[in-house]
C-alpha positions as CSV (number, residue, x, y, z in Angstrom):
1,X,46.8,36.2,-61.4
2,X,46.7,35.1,-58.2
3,X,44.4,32.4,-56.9
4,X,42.5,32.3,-54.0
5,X,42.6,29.4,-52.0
6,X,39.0,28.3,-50.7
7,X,38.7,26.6,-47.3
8,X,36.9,23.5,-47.5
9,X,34.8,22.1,-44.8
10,X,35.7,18.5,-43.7
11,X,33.8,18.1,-40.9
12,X,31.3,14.9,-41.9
13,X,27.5,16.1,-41.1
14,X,26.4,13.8,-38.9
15,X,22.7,11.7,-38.6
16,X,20.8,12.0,-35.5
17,X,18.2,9.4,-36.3
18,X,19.5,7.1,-34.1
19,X,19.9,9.4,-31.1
20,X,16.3,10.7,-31.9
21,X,14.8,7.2,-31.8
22,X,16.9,6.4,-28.2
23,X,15.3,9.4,-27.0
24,X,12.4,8.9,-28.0
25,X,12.4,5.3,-26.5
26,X,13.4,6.5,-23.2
27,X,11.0,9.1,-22.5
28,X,7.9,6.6,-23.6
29,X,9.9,4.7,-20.8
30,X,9.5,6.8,-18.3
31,X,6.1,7.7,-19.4
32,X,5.0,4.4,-18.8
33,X,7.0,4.1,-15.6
34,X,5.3,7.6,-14.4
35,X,1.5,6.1,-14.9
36,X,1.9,2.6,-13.7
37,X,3.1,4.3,-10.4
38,X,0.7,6.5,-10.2
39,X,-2.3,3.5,-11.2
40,X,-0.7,2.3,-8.1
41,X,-0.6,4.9,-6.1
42,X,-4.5,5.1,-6.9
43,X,-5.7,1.9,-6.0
44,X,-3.3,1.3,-3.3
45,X,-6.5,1.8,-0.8
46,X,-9.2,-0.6,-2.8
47,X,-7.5,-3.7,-2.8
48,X,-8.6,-6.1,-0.2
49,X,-5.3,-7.9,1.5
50,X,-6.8,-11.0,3.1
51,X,-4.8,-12.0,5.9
52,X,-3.4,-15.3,7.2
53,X,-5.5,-18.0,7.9
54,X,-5.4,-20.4,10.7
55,X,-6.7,-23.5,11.4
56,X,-9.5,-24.3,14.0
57,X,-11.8,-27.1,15.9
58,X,-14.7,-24.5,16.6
59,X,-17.7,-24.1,14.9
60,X,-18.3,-21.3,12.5
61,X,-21.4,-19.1,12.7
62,X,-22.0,-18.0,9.4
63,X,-22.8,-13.9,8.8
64,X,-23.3,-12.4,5.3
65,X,-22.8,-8.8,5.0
66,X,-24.4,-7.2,1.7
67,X,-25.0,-3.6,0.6
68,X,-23.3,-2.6,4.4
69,X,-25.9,-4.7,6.3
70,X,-25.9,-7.7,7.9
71,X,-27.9,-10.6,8.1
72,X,-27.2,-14.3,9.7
73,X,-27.5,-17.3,7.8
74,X,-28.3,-19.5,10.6
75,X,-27.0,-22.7,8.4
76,X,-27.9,-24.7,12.1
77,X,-31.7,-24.2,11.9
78,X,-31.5,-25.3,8.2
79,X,-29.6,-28.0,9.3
80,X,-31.7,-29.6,12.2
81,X,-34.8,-29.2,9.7
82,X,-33.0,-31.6,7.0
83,X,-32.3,-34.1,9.9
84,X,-35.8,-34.1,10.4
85,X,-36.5,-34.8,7.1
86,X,-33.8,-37.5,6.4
87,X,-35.3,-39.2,9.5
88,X,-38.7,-39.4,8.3
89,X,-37.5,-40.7,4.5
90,X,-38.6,-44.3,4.1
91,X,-35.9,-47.0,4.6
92,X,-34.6,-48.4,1.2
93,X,-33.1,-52.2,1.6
94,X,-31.6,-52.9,-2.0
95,X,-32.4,-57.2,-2.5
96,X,-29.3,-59.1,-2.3
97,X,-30.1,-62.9,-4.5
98,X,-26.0,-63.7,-4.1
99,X,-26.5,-66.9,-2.3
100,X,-29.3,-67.9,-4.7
101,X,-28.6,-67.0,-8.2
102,X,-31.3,-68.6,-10.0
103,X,-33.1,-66.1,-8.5
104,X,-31.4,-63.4,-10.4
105,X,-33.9,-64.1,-13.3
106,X,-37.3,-64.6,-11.4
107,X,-40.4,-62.3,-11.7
108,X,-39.6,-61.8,-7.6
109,X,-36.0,-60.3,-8.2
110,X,-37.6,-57.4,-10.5
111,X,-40.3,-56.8,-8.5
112,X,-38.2,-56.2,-5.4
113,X,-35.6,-54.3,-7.5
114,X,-38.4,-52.0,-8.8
115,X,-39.7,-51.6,-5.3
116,X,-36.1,-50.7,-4.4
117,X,-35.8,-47.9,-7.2
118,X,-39.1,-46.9,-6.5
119,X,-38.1,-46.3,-3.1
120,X,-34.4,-44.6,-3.8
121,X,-36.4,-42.2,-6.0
122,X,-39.1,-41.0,-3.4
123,X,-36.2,-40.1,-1.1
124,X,-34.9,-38.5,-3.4
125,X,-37.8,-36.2,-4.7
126,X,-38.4,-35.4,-1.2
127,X,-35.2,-33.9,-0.7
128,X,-35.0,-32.0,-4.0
129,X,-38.3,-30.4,-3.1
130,X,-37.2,-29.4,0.2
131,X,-37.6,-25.5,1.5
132,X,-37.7,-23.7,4.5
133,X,-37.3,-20.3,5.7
134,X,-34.9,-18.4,8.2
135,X,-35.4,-14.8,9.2
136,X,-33.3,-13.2,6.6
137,X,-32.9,-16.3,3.8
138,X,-35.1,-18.4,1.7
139,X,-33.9,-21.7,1.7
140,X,-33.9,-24.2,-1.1
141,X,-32.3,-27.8,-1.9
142,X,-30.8,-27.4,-5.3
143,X,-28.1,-30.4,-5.7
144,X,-29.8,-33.5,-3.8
145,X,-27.3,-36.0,-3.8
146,X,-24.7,-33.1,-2.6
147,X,-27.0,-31.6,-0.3
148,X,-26.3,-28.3,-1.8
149,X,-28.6,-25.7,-0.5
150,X,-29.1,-22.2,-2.0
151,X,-29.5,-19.2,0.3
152,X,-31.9,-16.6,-1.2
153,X,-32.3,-12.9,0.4
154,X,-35.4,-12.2,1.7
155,X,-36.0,-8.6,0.0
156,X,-38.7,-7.8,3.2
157,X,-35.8,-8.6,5.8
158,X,-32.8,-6.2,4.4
159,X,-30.6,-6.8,7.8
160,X,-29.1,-4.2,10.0
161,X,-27.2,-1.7,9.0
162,X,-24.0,-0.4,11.5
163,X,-25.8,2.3,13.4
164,X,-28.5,-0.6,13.9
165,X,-26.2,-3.9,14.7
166,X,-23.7,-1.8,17.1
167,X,-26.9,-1.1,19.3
168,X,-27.2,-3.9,22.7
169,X,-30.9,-4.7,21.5
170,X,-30.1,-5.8,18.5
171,X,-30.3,-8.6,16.5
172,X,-26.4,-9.1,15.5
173,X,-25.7,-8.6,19.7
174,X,-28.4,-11.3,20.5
175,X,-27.2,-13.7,18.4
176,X,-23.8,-13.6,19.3
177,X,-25.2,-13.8,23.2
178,X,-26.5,-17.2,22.5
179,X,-23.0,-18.3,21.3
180,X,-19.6,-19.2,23.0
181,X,-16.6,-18.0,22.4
182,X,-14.5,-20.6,23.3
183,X,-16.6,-23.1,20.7
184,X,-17.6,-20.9,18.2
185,X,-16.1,-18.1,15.5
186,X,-17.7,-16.1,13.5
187,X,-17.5,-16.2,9.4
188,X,-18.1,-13.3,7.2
189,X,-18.9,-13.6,3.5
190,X,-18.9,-9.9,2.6
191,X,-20.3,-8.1,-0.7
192,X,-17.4,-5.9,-2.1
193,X,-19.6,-2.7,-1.7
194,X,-19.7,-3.6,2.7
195,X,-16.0,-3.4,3.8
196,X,-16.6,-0.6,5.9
197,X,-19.4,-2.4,8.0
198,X,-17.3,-5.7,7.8
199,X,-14.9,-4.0,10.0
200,X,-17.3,-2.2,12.4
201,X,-19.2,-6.1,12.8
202,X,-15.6,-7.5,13.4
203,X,-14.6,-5.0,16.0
204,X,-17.6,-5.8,18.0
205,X,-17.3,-9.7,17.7
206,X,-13.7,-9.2,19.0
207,X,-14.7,-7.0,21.6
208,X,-16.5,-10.2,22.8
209,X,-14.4,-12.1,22.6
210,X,-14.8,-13.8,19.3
211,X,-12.3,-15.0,17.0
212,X,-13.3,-14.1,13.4
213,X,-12.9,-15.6,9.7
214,X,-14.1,-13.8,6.7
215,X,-13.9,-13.8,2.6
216,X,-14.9,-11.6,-0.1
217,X,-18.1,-12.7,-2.3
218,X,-18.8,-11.3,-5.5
219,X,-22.1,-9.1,-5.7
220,X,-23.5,-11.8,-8.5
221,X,-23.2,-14.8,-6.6
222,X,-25.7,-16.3,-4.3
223,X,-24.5,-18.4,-1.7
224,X,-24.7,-21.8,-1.7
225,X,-23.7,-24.5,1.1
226,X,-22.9,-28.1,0.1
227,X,-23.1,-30.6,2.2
228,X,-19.6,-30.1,3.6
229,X,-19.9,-26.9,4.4
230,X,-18.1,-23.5,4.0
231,X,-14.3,-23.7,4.8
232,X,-14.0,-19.8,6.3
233,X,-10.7,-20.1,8.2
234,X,-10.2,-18.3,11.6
235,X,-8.1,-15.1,10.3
């Protein structure tokens, strides 16, 4: 009888898993690649790019410009009111019993030391209660020894919008009219919602001549000036 001879197959199979799982890998990859691109491709015109800042001797004029109006702070009137008020503070001469120190005990020393707390702390109240009023901002002392001063809106006195400040009459143009260029720049804090106004403000300032500063300010916080001051660079 005669046998038939069967063909075998010797070809090993062969797992994919591995190749599966490098594919698999490599098109999340580029998946990821793809959106991050495109996140950035999105965004590319919100993000505010704050230029370089330089350093300056004039005096900044401070502007805030909130839901695409703005309003001046006018941190000089405040000013010349608080000198007004320091110079009127009584004078408070702390006792000095170094070259007599049996007197360091006497009834005379405490009175004169309680005099001279007495004195420190009427200065102080006065200051912490002091407030005043600008066109556009309620003014209040909130940090005495610092001299920080809090800078509320007044919701009556909104500011000027862009089709309002660009005008000759008004208030923005009148204010810069009593400043000079050569000793004074202009410093925006601007609301995130108020770019677009920013920009038209800046254009005019430089038109006259101004240089200009400016930084972004969240929409929750309320501005505050200590007693040195806002450091807004020329930018």
């Amino acid at each position: 009888m005669r046998r038939r001879n069967k063909i075998l197959n010797t070809v090993p199979e062969q797992n994919l898993d591995s190749f599966l799982d490098i594919l698999t890998n490599t098109v999340g990859v580029l998946m990821f690649i793809s959106l991050f691109v495109t996140l950035i491709t999105v965004e590319a015109d919100s993000i505010v790019r704050t230029p370089l800042a330089s350093e300056t001797k004039k005096n900044p004029k401070f502007f805030e410009i909130r839901d695409n109006k703005i309003t001046y702070i006018n941190d000089a009137q405040v000013g010349a009111e608080i000198d007004r008020v320091v110079e009127n503070l009584p004078s408070c001469n702390k006792p000095d019993f170094s070259l007599d120190s049996d007197l360091a005990s006497s009834r005379e020393y405490l009175a004169r030391m309680s005099n001279y707390r007495s004195c420190l702390q009427s200065r102080a109240n006065r200051l912490i209660n002091f407030q005043t009023q600008t066109k556009y901002y309620t003014v209040k002392m909130v940090n005495a020894s610092t001299f920080s001063l809090l800078y509320e809106p007044i919701e009556t006195q909104p500011g000027e919008a862009e089709e309002q400040f660009s005008q000759p009459n008004s208030d923005f143009n009148q204010v810069l009219a009593e400043l000079d260029p050569s000793e004074d720049y202009l410093a925006f804090i601007v609301r995130p919602n108020s770019f677009s106004s920013f920009r038209a403000a800046r254009e005019l300032a430089w038109a006259q001549g101004f240089e200009v500063g400016w930084e972004p300010h969240k929409t929750e916080l309320p501005i505050v000036f200590g007693s040195g001051g806002r450091a807004i660079r020329v930018q």
